[in-house]
N, C-alpha and C positions, 0 to 999 in steps of 0.2 A: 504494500500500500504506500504510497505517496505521500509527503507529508503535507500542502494541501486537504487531501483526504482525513489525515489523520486531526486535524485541529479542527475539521468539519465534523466528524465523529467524536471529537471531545466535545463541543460546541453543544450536539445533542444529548452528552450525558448530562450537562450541565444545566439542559431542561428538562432534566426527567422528573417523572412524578414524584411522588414519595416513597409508591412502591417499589419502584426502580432502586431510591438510595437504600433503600430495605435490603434491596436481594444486593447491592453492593457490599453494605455490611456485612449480611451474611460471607458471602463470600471471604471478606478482610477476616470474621471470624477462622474460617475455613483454614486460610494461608497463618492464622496465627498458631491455629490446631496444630497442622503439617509441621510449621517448628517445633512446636513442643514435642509429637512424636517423637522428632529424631532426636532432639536433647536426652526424651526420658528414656528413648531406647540405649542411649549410649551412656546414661549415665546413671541409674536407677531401675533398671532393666530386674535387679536380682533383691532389690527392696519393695519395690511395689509392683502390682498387677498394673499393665496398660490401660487394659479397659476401663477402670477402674479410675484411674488418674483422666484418662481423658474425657470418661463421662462428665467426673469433676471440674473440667478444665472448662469445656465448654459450658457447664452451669454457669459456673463464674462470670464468660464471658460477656452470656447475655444480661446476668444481673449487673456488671460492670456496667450495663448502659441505661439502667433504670433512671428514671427523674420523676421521685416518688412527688415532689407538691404539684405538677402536671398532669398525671396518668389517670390516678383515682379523685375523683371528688363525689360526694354524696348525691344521689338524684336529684334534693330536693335542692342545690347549687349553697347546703351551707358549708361554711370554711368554718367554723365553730371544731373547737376540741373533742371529736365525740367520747360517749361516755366510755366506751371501751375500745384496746387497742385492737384487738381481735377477737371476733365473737366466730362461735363455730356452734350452727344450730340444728340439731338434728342429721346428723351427716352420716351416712350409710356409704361403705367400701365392701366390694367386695372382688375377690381372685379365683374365679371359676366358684365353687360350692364352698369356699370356704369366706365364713363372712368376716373380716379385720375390723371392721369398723362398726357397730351396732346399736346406730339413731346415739351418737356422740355429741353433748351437747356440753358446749362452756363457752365462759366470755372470761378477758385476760383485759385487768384494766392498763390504762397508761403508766409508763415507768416502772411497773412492777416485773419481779424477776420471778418468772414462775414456772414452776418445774413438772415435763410428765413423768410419773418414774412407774415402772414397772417392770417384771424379766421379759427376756426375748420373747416376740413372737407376739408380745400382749397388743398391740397397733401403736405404739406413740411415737413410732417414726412415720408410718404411713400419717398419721393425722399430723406432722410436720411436713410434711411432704404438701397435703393439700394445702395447707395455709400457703409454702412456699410456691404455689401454682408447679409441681413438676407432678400433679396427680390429680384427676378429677375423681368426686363423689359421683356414686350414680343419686345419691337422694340428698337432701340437704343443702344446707346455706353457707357461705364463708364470708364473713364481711369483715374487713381492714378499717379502721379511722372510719365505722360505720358506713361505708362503703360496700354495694356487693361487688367481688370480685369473679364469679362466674363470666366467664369468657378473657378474662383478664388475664396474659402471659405473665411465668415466671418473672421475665425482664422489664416489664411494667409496673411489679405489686411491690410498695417500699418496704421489702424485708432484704435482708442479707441472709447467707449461709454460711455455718463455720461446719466445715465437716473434721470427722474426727482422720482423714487422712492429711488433713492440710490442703489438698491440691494447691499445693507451688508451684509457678511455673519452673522448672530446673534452669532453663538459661537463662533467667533474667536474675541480677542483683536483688536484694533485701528489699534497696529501696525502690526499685524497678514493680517488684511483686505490689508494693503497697499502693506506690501511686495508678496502679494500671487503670482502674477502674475509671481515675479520675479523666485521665489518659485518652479512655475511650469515651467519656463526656464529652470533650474537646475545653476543659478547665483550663484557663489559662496558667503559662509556666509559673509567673510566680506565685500564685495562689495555689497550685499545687503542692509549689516546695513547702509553704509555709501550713498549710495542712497536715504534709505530713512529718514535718518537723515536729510541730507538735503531738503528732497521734503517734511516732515513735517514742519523742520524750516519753509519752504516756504511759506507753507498756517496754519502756526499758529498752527497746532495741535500736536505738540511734547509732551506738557503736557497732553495729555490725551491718550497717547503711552500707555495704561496695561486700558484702559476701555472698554468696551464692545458696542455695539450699542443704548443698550436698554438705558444706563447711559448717554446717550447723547442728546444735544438739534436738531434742524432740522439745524440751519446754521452750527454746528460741521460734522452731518453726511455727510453732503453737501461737505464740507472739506475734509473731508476722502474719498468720491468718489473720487472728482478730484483727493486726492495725490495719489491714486490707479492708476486713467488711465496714470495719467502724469512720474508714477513713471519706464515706461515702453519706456521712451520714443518716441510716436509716433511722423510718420509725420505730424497726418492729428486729431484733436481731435473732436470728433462729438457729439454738446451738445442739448439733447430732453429737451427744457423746465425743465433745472435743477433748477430754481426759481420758479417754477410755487407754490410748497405746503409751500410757505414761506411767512409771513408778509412783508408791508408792508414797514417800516422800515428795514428788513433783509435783505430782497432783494435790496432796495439800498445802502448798505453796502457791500455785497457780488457782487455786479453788480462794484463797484469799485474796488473789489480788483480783481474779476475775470478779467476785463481788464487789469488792472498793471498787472498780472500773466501773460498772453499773451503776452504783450511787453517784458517782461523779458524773457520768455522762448522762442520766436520765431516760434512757434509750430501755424501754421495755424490752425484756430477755423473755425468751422462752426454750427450754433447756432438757434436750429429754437424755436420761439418766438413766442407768437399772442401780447405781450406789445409793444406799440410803444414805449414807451420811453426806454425800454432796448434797442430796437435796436436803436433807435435813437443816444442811448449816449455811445452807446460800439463799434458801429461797424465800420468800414474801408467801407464797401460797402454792402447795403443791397437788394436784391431781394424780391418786393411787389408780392405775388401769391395769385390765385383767381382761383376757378372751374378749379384745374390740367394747369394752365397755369401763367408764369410770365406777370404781366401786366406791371412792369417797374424796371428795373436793375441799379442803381447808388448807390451814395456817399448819407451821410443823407441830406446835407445840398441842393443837388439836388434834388431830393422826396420832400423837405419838399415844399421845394421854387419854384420847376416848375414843379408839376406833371402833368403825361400828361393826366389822364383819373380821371371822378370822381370820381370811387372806390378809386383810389390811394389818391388825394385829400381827400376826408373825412374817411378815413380809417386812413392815417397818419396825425391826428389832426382833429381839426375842421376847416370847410372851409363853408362859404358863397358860393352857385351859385345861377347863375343870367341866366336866359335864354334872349337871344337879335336874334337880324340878324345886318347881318356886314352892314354898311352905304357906308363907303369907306376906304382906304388904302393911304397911302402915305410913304413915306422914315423911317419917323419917328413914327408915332403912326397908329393904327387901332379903324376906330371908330365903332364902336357898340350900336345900340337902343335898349333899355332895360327898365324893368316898373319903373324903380327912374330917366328916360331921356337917353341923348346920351352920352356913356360915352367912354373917351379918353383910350385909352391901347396902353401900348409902346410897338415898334414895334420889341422889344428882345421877347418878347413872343412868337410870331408870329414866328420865324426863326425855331423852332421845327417842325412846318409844315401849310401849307396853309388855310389862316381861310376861314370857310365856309359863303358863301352871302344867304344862305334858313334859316339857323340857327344856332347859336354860343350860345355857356355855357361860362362863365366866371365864376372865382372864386379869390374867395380874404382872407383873413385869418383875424379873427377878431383882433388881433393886430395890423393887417396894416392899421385899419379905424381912419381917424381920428376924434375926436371930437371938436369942436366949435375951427375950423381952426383960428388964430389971421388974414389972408386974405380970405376974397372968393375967391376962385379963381376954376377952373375947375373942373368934379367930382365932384361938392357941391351940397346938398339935405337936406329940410327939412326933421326930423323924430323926432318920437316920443316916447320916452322911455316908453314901455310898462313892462318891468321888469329888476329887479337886482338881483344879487346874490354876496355878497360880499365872498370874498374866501383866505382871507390874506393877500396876496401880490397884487392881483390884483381883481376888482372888474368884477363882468361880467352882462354885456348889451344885455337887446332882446330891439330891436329897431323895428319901422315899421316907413314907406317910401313908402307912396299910398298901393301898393295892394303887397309890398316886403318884408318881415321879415331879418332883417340882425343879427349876434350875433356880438357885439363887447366888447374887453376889456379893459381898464384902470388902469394903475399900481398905488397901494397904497403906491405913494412917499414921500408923508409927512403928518403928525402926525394932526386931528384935520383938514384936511382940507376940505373946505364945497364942500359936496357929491351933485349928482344929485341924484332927487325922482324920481321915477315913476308917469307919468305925464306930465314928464318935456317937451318942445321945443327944439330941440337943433338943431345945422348944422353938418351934417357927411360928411366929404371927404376922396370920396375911393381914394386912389392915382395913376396914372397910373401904377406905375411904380411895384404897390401890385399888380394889375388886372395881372388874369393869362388865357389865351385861352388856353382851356381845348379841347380833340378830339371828345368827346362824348356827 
């Protein structure tokens, strides 16, 4: 072709529609794909799955070009704060006969860090999934900043993803990774540098601003995802088990400061998790799921202290149940016959819903037993220390009580003090006011 020709056929992309710059971009995504392959093929090849990395790569891409206060607005044209970040209402998934999702219904207000937690396979990835548009509901609603998003592309809806692989790009620098998104906005240069200056300052990784992925530890790269999602500022930040391929020690490190990050930046976190103590100790409000359904929705300190169903109870911690049938009821306590006798339960339990007289679960959390009470008094039972596990701070107790197995613990308060054996006699009181009526 001529060049003539060729400035006449720029001439025409340069009136092209929109849909034209659309499938341009795509394309630009395409060619940035093709590099990353051959980076991750030649440099990462025996660390991570390709497929894998490049599903990720290409999320990224397209959320890189989100421009959340444009995309979404409310039907009715208000720009008003809605009442919730993300509301999710009645939302049904399913994968051939097997249903993930089962009429799933919650709302997540602004600024709050709230956590789905539950073991594999329970749906609270797939229900991150649809918030983040890489998945449609066959039933149900999904609205953002009260906004419905149905029809609404991943790259349009103001959320980010931190996934727990990181998807890095391998050839680009630290500071490369973080600014890209901006990059693909068309931000201008210095308002990008100055963004992410400060969103490195933020999570610590300025000084590794000119290194590459591969020269980096796993809490670093961790770091450079988030300054990535965060550097874009979303509403709404969506995090897959980004602790999950981390030590022990790392993870509660980064579980710290990833909360202080959240309180400072105000950016509503939604966090899905199977560790209870991350969500335990990060979150504002956490939602317990089980076989594509929420079994119970509060605060940690609610879950911990008054769940309502066994799964929730021994799923978040350990928990003691006691099978009984209710005796009787009065103002104050509900009694209960059970195989360690008739035991007292206060009547705050009970106000969650109506205890049943065929059959009653109770539960008690082995902290709340106590050991060789200085009175006897109600709730008291011989048992007998069948095992110990001493674990640091606190010791831990298998006890037996006739035909009941209880676990309980004992904190290691002071230095050299004389331990019980296994073997031992001792008196347990469960307390009322620990017994919890459970619904199942």
């Amino acid at each position: 072709m001529d060049w003539p020709r060729r400035r006449s056929c720029r001439a025409e992309i340069v009136r092209s529609t929109d849909s034209t710059k659309s499938i341009t971009w795509q394309c630009y995504w395409l060619q940035q794909a093709r590099q990353a392959e051959l980076c991750a093929a030649a440099v990462e090849t025996k660390r991570t799955s390709f497929s894998s990395f490049l599903r990720a790569a290409l999320l990224h891409l397209r959320q890189a070009t989100a421009k959340p206060a444009k995309m979404m607005t409310p039907k009715d044209g208000a720009t008003n704060i809605a009442a919730f970040a993300v509301e999710v209402d009645q939302v049904v998934r399913r994968f051939g006969q097997v249903q993930a999702l089962s009429a799933v219904s919650v709302s997540v207000c602004p600024g709050e860090f709230f956590s789905l937690l539950g073991p594999s396979g329970c749906g609270k990835t797939t229900l991150l999934r649809l918030i983040a548009g890489l998945d449609l509901p066959e039933e149900g609603t999904v609205r953002i900043d009260g906004a419905d998003a149905r029809g609404v592309p991943a790259n349009k809806r103001p959320v980010n993803t931190v996934f727990q692989s990181y998807a890095l790009f391998p050839h680009l620098s630290v500071y490369d990774n973080v600014v890209f998104g901006l990059r693909m906005s068309r931000i201008p240069l210095a308002e990008r540098a100055a963004r992410a200056r400060r969103v490195m300052d933020m999570v610590e990784i300025a000084v590794l601003a000119d290194r590459r992925p591969a020269q980096l530890s796993g809490g670093q790269k961790q770091r450079v995802a988030l300054a990535r999602a965060i550097i874009n500022e979303p509403r709404v930040l969506l995090l897959d088990e980004p602790l999950g391929a981390l030590d022990l020690q790392l993870r509660k490190q980064l579980r710290a400061q990833l909360h202080d990050l959240q309180r400072r930046l105000g950016i509503t976190f939604i966090y899905v998790t199977h560790d209870q103590e991350e969500a335990l100790t990060m979150s504002d409000r956490i939602a317990v799921m089980n076989v594509g359904r929420i079994e119970q929705l509060g605060t940690p300190e609610e879950l911990y202290e008054r769940p309502r169903t066994r799964f929730v109870a021994q799923f978040l911690g350990i928990c003691n149940l006691l099978e009984g049938k209710v005796q009787s009821c009065d103002k104050s306590f509900v009694f209960v016959h059970t195989a360690v006798g008739v035991l007292k339960v206060d009547s705050t339990s009970a106000q969650q819903f109506p205890p049943r007289r065929e059959g009653q679960t109770l539960g008690i959390r082995p902290e709340k037993i106590v050991l060789n009470p200085a009175n006897v008094v109600s709730n008291c039972m011989r048992a007998r220390v069948e095992d110990l596990v001493y674990n640091g701070a606190e010791t831990q107790l298998q006890l037996r009580s006739g035909g009941q197995m209880l676990r309980a613990s004992l904190m290691n308060v002071k230095t050299g003090q004389p331990g019980l054996r296994i073997g031992d006699e001792i008196t347990a009181q469960l307390p009322s006011g620990g017994l919890i009526l459970l619904e199942d």
